[in-house]
C-alpha positions as CSV (number, residue, x, y, z in Angstrom):
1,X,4.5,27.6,-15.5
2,X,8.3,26.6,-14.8
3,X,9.7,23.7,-14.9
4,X,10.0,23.8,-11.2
5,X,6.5,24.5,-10.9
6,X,5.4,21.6,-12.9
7,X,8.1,19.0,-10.7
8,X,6.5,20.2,-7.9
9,X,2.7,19.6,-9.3
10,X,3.9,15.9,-10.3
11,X,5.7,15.9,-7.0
12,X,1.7,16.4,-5.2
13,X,0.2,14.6,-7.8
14,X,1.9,11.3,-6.8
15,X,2.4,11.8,-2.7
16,X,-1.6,12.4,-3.6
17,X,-2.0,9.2,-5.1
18,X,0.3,7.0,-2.9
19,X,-1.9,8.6,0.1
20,X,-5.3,7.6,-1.3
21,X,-3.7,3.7,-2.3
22,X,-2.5,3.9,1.5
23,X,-5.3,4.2,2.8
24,X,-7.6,2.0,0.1
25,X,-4.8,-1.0,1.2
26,X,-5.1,-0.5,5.1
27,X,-9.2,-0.1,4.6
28,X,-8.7,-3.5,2.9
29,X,-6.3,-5.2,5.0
30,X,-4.0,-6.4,2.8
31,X,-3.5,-6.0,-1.4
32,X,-4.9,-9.4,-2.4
33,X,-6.0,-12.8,-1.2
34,X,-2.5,-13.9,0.3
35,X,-1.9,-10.9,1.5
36,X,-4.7,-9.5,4.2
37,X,-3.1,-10.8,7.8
38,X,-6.9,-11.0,9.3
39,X,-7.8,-14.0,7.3
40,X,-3.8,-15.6,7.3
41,X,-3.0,-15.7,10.6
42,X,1.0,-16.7,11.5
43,X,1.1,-18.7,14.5
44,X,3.8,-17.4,17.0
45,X,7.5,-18.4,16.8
46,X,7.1,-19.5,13.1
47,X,7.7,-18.2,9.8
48,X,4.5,-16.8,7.0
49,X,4.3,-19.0,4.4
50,X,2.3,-18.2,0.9
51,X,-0.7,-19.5,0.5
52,X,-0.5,-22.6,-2.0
């Protein structure tokens, strides 16, 4: 295999991966406790704060 050959295996590889963790943080809502919007909702006209 060529080094071109083995980029674009990497190259798959990773837009593979970044695919699956897409869809495992959308399926979730959100990548931890502060984050999901569902169960931090932002009242309109003011700004997200973190959770404390």
């Amino acid at each position: 295999m060529t080094t071109g050959g083995v980029l674009l295996l990497l190259f798959l590889l990773a837009c593979g991966a970044l695919a699956v963790a897409t869809l495992v943080v959308a399926g979730r809502g959100g990548r931890g406790p502060a984050e999901p919007p569902r169960s931090h909702p932002v009242a309109p006209g003011t700004w997200p704060t973190p959770a404390r």
